[in-house]
C-alpha positions in Angstrom: -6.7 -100.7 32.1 -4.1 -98.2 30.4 -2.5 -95.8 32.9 -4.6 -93.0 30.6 -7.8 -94.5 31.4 -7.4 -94.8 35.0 -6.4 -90.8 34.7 -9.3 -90.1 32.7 -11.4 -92.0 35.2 -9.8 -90.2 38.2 -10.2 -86.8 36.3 -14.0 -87.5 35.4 -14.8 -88.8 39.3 -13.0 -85.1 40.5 -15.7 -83.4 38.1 -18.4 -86.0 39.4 -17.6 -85.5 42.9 -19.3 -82.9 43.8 -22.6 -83.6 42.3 -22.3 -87.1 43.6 -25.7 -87.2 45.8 -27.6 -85.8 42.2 -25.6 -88.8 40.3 -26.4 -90.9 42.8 -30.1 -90.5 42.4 -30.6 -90.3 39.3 -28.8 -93.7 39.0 -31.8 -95.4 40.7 -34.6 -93.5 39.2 -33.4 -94.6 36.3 -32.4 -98.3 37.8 -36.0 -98.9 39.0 -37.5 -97.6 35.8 -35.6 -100.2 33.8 -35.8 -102.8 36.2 -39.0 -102.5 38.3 -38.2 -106.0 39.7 -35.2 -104.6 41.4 -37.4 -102.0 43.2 -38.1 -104.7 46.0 -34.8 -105.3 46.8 -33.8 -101.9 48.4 -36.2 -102.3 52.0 -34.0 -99.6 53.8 -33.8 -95.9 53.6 -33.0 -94.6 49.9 -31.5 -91.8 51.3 -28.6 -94.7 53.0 -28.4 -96.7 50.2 -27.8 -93.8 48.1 -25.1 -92.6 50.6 -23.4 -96.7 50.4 -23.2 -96.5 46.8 -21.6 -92.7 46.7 -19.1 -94.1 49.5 -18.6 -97.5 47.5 -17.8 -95.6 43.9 -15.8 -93.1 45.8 -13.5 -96.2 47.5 -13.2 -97.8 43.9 -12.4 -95.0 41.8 -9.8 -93.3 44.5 -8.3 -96.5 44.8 -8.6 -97.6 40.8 -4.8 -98.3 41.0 -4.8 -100.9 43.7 -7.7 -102.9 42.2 -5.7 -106.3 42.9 -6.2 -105.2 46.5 -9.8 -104.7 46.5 -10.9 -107.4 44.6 -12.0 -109.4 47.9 -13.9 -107.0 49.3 -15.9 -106.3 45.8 -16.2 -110.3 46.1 -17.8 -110.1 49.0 -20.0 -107.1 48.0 -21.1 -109.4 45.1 -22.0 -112.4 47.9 -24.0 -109.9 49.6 -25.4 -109.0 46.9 -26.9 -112.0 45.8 -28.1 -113.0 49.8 -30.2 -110.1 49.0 -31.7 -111.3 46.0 -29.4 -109.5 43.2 -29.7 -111.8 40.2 -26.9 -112.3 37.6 -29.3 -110.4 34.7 -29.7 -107.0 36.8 -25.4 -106.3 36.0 -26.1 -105.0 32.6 -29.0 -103.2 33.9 -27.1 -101.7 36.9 -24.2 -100.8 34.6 -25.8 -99.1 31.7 -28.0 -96.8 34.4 -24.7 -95.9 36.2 -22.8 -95.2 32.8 -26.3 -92.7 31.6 -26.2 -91.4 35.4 -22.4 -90.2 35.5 -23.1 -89.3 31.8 -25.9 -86.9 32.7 -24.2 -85.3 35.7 -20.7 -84.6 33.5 -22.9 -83.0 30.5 -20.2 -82.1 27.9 -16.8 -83.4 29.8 -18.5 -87.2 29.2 -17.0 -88.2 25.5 -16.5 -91.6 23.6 -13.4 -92.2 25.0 -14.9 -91.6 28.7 -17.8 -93.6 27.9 -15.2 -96.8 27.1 -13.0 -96.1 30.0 -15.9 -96.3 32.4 -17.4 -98.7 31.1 -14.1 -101.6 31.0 -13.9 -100.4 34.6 -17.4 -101.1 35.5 -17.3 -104.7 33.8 -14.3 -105.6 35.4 -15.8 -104.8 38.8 -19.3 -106.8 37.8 -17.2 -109.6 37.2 -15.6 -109.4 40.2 -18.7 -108.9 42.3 -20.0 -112.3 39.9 -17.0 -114.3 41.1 -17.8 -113.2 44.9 -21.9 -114.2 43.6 -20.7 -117.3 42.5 -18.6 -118.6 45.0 -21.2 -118.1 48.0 -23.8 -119.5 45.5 -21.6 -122.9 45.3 -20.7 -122.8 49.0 -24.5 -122.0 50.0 -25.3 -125.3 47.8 -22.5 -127.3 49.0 -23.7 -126.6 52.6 -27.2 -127.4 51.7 -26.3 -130.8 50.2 -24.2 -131.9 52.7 -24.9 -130.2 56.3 -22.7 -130.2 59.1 -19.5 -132.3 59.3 -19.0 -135.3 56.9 -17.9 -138.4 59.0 -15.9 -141.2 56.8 -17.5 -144.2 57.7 -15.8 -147.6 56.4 -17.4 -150.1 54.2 
């Protein structure tokens, strides 16, 4: 990302932050209209989930210039995600209802330009979080096929 877009970003999340619990909502009304199957997923309180994702996009965006730093921790939030069921098709989903959310609560400051910088940032963290996916996936699998510790025997 161009030094400009991570400014615009920054800019657009301190216009954002204040009506962060609204965005926040909104995002999964319009997450669980899109994607009913998803709806199962979320067993806890709405009103903590909602509160982790505020926290999470607030620790991504204030942070947008140290995302080499972050990148194991969004790893590991895309192996958590998938132990919870999170499938590889519900990204898109995810990303286009956060991308109308934010769009919604910034009315006239959201523009083209905005639109693009958000969403390169959002892509690059879902394939992030799809790295962290896959990785658990092929070390869940590894472990399955081959439990405990391998002993060479000779032949």
């Amino acid at each position: 990302m161009t030094d400009q877009a991570i400014q615009r970003i920054l800019t657009s999340y301190d216009q954002l932050a204040p009506h962060i619990d609204g965005m926040v909502a909104d995002f999964y009304t319009r997450l669980f209209k899109a994607c009913p199957e998803a709806r199962p997923l979320f067993k806890h309180d709405m009103t903590s989930q909602r509160g982790h994702l505020a926290a999470t996009l607030a620790l991504l965006i204030r942070n947008i210039q140290y995302q080499d730093l972050l990148e194991e921790a969004v790893m590991d939030l895309g192996a958590h995600h998938v132990k919870v069921g999170v499938r590889p098709e519900y990204y898109p989903i995810v990303r286009d209802a956060l991308l109308a959310s934010i769009a919604h609560a910034l009315g006239p400051a959201w523009t083209p330009t905005l639109h693009q910088d958000w969403t390169t940032l959002l892509e690059h963290i879902i394939a992030i979080m799809l790295k962290g996916a896959t990785h658990y996936s092929l070390h869940a699998a590894q472990s399955a096929t081959h439990p405990g510790p391998q002993i060479s025997r000779p032949f």
